[in-house]
N, C-alpha and C positions, 0 to 999 in steps of 0.2 A: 241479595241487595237489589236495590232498586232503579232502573235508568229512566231517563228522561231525553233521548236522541231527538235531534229538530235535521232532517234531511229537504233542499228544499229542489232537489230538482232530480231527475232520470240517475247522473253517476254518482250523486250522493246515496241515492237511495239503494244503488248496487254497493258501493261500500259498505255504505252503514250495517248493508244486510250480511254481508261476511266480518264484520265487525261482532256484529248481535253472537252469529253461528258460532263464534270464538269465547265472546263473554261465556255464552252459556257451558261452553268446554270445562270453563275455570270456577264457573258460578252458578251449579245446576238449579241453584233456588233463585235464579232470577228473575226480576219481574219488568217488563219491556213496555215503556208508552211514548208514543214518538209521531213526530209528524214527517211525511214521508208517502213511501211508495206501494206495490205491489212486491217488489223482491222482501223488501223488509217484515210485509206483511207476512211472508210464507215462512217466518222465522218465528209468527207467533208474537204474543202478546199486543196490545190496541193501539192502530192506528186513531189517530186524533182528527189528523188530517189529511189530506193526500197532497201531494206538490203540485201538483196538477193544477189547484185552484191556489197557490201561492205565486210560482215563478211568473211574472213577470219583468220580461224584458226589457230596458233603455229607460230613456228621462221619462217619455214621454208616456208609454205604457206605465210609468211606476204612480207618475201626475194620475192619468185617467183612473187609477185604480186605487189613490191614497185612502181613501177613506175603508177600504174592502182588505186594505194592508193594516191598516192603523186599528181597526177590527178584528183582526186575525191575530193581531202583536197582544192585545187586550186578553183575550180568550186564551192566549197561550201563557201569558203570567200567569193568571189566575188556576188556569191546567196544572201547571207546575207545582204550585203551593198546595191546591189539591194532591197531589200526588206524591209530594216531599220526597225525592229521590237522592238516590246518595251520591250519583253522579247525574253530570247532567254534560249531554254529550253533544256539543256540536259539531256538524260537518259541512267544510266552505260555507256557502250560503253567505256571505259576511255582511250587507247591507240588512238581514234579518236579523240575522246570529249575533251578531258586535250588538245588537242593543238589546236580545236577550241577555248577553253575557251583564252589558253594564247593569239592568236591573238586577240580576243575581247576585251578582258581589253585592251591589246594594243590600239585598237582602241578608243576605247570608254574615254580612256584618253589624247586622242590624239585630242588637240584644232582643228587641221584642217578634223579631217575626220567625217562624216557623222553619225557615229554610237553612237547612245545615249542609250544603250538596258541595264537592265540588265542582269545578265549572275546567272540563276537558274539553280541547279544540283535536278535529283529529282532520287534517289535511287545511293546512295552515293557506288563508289567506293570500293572494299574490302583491302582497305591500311592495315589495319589493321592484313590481312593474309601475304600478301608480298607487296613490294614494297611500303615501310610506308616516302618512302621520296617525297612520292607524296604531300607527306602535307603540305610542302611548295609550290607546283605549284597552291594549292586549296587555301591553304591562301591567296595569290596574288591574284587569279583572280575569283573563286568564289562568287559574293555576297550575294546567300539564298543556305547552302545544307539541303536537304531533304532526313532524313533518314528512311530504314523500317525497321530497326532492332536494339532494343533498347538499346542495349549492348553498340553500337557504339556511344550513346549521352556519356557516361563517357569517351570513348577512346579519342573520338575529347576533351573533356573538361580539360582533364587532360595535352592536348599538346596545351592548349589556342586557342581552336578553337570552336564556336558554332553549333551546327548542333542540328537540328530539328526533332522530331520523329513523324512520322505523322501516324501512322500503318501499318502494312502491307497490302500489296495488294493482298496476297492468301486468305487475312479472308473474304476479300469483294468478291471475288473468290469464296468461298467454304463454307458461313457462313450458308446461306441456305438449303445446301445438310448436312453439320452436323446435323444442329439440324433436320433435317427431320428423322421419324421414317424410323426402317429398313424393307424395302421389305419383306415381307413372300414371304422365298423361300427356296425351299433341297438342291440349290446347295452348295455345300461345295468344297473349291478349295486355292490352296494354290496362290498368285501370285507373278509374276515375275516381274519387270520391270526394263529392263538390259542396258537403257539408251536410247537416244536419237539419237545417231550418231554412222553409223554403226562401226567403231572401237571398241566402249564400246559395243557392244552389244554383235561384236565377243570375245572378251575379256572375257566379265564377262556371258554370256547366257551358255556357254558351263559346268561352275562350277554351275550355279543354277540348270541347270537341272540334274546332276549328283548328288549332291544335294538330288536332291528332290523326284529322280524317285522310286516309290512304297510306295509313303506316301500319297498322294491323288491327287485328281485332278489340274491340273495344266493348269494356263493361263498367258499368256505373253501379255503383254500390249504395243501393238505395237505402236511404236512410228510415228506421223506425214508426217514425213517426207522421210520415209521407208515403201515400199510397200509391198504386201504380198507375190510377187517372192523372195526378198528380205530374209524373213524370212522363207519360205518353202525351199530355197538351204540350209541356215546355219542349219537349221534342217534335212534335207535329210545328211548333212556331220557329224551328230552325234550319228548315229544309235539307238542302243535301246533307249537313253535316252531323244532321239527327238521323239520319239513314242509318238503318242495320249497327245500330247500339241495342244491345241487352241490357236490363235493368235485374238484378239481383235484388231480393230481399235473405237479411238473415245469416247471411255468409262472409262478410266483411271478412273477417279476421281471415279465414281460410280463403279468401281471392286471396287478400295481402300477402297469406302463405304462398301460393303460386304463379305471384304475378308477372310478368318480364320487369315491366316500371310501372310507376304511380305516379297522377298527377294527384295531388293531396290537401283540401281546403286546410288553411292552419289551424292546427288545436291538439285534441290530446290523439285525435285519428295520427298524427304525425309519429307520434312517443311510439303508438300501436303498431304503423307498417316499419319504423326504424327497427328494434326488436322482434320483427318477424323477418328481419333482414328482405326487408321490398326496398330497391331503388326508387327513387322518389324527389320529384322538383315538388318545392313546398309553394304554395299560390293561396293570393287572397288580393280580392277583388273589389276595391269602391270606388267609386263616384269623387270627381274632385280635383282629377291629376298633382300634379306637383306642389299645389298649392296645400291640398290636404294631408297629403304626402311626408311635408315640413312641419304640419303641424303637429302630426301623429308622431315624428321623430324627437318633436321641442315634449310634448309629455310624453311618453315613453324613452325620455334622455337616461335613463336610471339601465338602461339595458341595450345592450349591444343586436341582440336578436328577436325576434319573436317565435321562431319554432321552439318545441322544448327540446328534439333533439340538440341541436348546434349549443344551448344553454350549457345541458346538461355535458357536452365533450368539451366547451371552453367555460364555461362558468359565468357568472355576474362580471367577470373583469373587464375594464376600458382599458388595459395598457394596449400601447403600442405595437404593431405587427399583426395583428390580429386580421382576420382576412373581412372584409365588407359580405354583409349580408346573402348580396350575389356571389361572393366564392367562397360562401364557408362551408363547412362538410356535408349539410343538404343546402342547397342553393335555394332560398327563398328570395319570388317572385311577387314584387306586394304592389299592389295600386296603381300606378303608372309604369313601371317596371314589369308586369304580368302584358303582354300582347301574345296574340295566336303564333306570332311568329318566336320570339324569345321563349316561351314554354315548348316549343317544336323544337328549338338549337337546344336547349340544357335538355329535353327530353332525349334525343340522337345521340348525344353524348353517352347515356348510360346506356344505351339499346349494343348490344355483341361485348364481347369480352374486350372493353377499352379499360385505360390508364381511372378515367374516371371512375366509371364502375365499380373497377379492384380497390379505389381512394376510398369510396364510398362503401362498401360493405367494412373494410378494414375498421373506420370511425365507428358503424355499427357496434362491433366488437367490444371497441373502448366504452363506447357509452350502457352497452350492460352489463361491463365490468362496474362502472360507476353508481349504475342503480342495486346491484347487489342481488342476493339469495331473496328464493320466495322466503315469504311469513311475513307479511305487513299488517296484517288482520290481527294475526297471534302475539305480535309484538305488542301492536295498539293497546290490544284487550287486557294484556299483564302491565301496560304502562299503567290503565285505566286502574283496575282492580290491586293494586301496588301503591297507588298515590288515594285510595278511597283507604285504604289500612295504615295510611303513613309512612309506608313501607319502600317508599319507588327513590330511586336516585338516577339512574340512566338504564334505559332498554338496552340488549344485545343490540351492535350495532350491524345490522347484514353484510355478509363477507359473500 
């Protein structure tokens, strides 16, 4: 059979690529055209395009680049119909994806045109945080969505919609280095990892290490995509408190494995050190104080948290009793609330065998009960290949 995957950024294209690895388990004559990465590439079959020259970022980067987007959306209709594949795979990406999807349904129920495909979503959209009137664009033209986060099988269900939870794909990530014992080793070190993209890292690198400086050893988990000139200026512009910081490239996951605490810019790094069982104050950093603060809380009213750990051990629910942001099972530290000094108190907390620390690994526990057994790939790929046959009614759900 035939795929058609649109990957549009770095962890799309790591999934996609152990997605692909799996179709082709089930579907040795498969034939792979996809827009995407380097991982996906090493799976074989033609890249189209790389992400590289799609992702961009915010309003304002999307404005400068409409026309280089709306060119790119153009070229990949037309790719498709050339290529008439039987599935057609998107992953996140949704401000591209959502309106490939709507074209293809178009198409696809369109007696005179060529496209017979259906149209699989595999890591479902975060509607549910903003922009929840996506859900009618997914109802229309979605035929299999694919969820990693289990919460989101109640939210779709509740608004009459089915979606599927197939596991996550950081446990088949990282299931291995868990359960592996810990290195015998003295270093002892606190870590840092102040995000991804150099913005956040100016943002929030400057308060962890103010932070942190005369508590112990310190290491920054240099992100990918940022080089080590990169990190040696923003630390040469912070003086004492860039002193005698090492910067890592490539290790992340194994610092996480060893770390004493973390200080952790929010996102999926969070999901990553909870599951490698690292203590960890969650922090993110903008501009704006209180004012922005409020605002960020009036759209994001739909969610109680933003870490995915705390999500994933309390759920979507706003009842009552529920503990406030600052004391939920990893304590996120967000905008006005993030100072050198409050990231140093919730840090001390988890540092020696305290009440906190035992609270916080215990959560850990629950919350990979919650995410379930590896095979998020393997499940995907038999949802995919079971709904292209007619065949699919529910995946194994991970135990």
């Amino acid at each position: 059979m035939k795929y058609y995957l649109i990957a549009g950024e770095a962890s799309g294209d790591l999934h996609a690529s152990r997605l692909m690895h799996q179709l082709k388990e089930l579907d040795p004559e498969a034939q792979f055209r996809y827009y995407g990465g380097d991982a996906m590439k090493a799976e074989g079959g033609v890249l189209v395009r790389h992400y590289r020259n799609l992702a961009y970022m915010g309003f304002v980067q999307v404005v400068l680049h409409a026309k280089t987007i709306l060119s790119g959306m153009k070229f990949c209709k037309q790719d498709i119909l050339n290529f008439a594949p039987d599935a057609l795979i998107l992953i996140d990406y949704p401000g591209f994806n959502l309106g490939i999807a709507k074209w293809a349904k178009q198409q696809v129920t369109d007696p005179k045109s060529r496209l017979k495909c259906k149209i699989c979503y595999y890591i479902s959209p975060k509607i549910w945080a903003w922009k929840s009137y996506r859900l009618k664009a997914i109802r229309r033209d979605i035929d299999l969505m694919l969820s990693i986060l289990p919460f989101e099988v109640d939210w779709y269900k509740q608004r009459g919609y089915a979606v599927n939870y197939v596991g996550n794909p950081t446990v088949d990530e990282l299931y291995d280095l868990r359960n592996r014992p810990l290195a015998e080793t003295k270093e002892k070190y606190i870590l840092l990892v102040p995000g991804s993209r150099k913005a956040e890292v100016h943002d929030n690198l400057h308060v962890m290490l103010a932070a942190t400086q005369g508590l112990e050893n310190r290491v920054i988990a240099g992100a990918p995509g940022l080089g080590s000139d990169f990190y040696a200026e923003v630390l040469s512009k912070l003086g004492e408190a860039g002193k005698d910081v090492q910067v890592r490239f490539g290790q992340t996951h194994d610092l996480m494995k060893h770390a004493y605490v973390a200080a952790v810019t929010s996102g999926t790094a969070t999901l990553e050190a909870a599951y490698l069982r690292c203590p960890q104050v969650v922090c993110y950093n903008f501009k704006g104080g209180m004012l922005v603060y409020n605002i960020m809380k009036v759209a994001l009213r739909s969610i109680r948290y933003v870490s995915l750990v705390n999500l994933l051990i309390y759920g979507l629910s706003h009842e009552t009793g529920l503990p406030d942001e600052r004391h939920a099972a990893v304590c996120e530290l967000l905008g006005p609330y993030l100072t050198a000094q409050s990231l140093r108190d919730q840090l001390l907390q988890l540092m020696g065998d305290t009440q906190q620390r035992r609270e916080i690994m215990a959560q850990y526990e629950r919350m990979a009960e919650v995410l379930g057994a590896p095979g998020a790939p393997q499940r995907a790929a038999e949802a995919i290949v079971s709904t292209i046959s007619g065949s699919f009614h529910s995946p194994h759900q991970p135990h």
